[in-house]
C-alpha positions in Angstrom: -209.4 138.3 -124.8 -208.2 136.9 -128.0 -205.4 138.5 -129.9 -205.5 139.6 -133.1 -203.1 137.0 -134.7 -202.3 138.8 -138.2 -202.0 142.4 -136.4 -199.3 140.9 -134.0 -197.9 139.3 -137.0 -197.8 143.2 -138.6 -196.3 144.6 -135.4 -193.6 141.6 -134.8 -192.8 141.9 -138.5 -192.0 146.4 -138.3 -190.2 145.5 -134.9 -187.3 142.8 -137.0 -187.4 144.9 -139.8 -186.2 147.8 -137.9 -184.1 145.3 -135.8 -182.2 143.9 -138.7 -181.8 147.4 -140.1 -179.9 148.7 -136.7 -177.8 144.6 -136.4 -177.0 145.8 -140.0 -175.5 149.2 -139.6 -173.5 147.7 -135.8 -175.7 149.7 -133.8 -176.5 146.6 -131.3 -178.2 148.6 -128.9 -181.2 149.9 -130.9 -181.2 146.4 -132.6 -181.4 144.7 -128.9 -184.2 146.6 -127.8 -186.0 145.9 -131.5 -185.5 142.4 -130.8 -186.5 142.1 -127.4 -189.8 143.8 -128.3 -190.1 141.0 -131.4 -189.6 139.0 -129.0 -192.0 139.6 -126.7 -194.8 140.0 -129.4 -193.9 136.7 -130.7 -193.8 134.5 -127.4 -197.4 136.5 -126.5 -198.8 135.0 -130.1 -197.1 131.9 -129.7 -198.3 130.8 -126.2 -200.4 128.0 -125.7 -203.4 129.8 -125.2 -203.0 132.5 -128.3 -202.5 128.9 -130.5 -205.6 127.8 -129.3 -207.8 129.1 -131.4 -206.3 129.3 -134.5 -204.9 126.6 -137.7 -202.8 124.3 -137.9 -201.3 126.9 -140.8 -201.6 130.0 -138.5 -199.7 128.1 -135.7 -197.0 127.1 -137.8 -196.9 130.5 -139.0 -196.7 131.8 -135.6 -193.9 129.4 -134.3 -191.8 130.0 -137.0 -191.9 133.6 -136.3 -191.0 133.2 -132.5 -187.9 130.6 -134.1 -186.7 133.5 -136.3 -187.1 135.9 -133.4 -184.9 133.4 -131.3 -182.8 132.9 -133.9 -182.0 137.2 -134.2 -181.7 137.4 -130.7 -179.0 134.8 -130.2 -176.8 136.2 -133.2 -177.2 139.6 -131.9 -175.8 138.0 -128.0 -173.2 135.8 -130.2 -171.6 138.9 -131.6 -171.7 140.6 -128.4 -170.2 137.8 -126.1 -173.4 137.3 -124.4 -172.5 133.4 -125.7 -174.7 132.2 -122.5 -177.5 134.2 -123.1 -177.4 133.4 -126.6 -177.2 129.8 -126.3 -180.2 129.8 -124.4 -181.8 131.4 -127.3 -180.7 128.7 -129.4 -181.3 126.1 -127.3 -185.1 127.1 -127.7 -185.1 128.0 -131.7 -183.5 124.5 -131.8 -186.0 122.6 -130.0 -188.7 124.9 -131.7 -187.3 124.3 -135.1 -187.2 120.2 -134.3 -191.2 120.4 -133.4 -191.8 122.2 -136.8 -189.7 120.8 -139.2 -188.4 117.4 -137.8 -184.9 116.2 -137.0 -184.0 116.2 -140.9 -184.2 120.0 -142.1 -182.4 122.7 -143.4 -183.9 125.4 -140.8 -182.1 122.4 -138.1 -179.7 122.0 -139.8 -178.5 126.1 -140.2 -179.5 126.2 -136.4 -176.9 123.1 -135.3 -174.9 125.2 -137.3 -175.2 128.2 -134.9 -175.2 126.5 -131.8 -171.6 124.9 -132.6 -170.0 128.4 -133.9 -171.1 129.3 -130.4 -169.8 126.4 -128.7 -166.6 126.8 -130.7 -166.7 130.5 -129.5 -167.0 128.9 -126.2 -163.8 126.8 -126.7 -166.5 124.1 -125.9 -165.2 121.4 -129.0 -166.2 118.5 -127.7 -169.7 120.0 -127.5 -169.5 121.5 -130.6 -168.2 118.5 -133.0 -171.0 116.5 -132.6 -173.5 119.5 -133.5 -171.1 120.2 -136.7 -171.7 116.5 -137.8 -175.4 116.7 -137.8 -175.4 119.6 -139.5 -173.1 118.7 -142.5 -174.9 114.8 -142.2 -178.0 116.8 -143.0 -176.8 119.3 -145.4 -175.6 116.2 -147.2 -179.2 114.2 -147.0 -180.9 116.9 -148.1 -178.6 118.7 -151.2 -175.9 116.4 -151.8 -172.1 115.6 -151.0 -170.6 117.9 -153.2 -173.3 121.2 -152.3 -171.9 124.7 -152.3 -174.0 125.3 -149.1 -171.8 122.8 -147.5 -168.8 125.0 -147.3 -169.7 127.3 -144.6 -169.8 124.5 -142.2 -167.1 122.4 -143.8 -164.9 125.2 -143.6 -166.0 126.1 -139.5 -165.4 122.5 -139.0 -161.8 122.5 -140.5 -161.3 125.4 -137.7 -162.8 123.6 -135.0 -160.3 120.6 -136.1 -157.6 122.6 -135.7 -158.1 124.0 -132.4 -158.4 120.6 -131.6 -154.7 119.5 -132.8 -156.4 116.8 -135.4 -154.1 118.4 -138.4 -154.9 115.4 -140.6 -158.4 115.3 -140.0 -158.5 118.9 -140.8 -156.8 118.4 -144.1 -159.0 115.6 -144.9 -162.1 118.3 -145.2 -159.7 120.7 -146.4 -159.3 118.5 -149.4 -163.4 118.0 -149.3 -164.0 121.6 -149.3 -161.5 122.4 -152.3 -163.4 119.8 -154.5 -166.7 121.1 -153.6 -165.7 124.8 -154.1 -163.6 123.9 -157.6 -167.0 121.9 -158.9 -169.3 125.2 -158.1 -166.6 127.6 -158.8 
């Protein structure tokens, strides 16, 4: 039977609308079940076999809608402390976001970003340093060295310095992340 690609589409799209509204107003129950059932919808239409029969477009489409699923769903575990569960999550969006976009993206380059925050939750910083590099290495490819969307991750980077006891490092992007928020500012 073939599923009705732009009805699951409708139905995945009410379930993360009424997801985000619940993760919105800290009522992370109602918001896990919305997601788990976005979830679900979105791995059904994204399967090998649903994919089959449709675009190049629609499966793009399609993935990128199970990405932002895993995406939700791994925020939603981070700010619960459900870090393993929700590095699994990202794990997957990660890989996912790779086969869509390429190594060299934004969408990679915000979900590096996500996967170290974790790790940093974690106390993981050797894992997490290396996933903060790529992310500002990208950041920087793609908008520039002195980019107000750089300071998000500069500044969880000058945190994850410190935890490490690497004071002068951390100052070094201190100093970074005062020119880049003075030149915006």
């Amino acid at each position: 039977m073939q599923l009705d690609s732009d009805k699951s589409v409708s139905e995945w799209r009410e379930l993360m609308k009424a997801a985000n509204a619940f993760y919105a107003e800290n009522r992370s129950a109602q918001a896990e079940m919305q997601y788990v059932a976005a979830l679900r919808v979105a791995e059904k239409f994204s399967s090998a076999e649903a994919l089959a029969g449709e675009t190049d477009e629609k499966q793009h489409e399609l993935k990128v809608c199970l990405a932002k699923s895993l995406n939700n769903m791994a925020a939603l575990y981070h700010t619960q402390g459900k870090y393993s569960m929700a590095e699994d999550l990202l794990q997957r969006c990660l890989e996912l976001k790779r086969e869509l976009h390429g190594d060299r993206h934004m969408e990679v380059a915000i979900n590096l970003h996500n996967l170290a925050a974790l790790h940093s939750a974690r106390r993981r910083f050797d894992q997490a340093e290396p996933l903060y590099k790529e992310s500002i290495s990208i950041r920087e490819e793609l908008l520039g060295e002195m980019h107000a969307d750089l300071v998000p991750v500069l500044q969880n980077y000058v945190l994850l310095l410190r935890r490490m006891h690497r004071e002068e490092d951390a100052v070094e992007f201190e100093e970074r992340l005062r020119r880049i928020e003075s030149a915006s500012g």
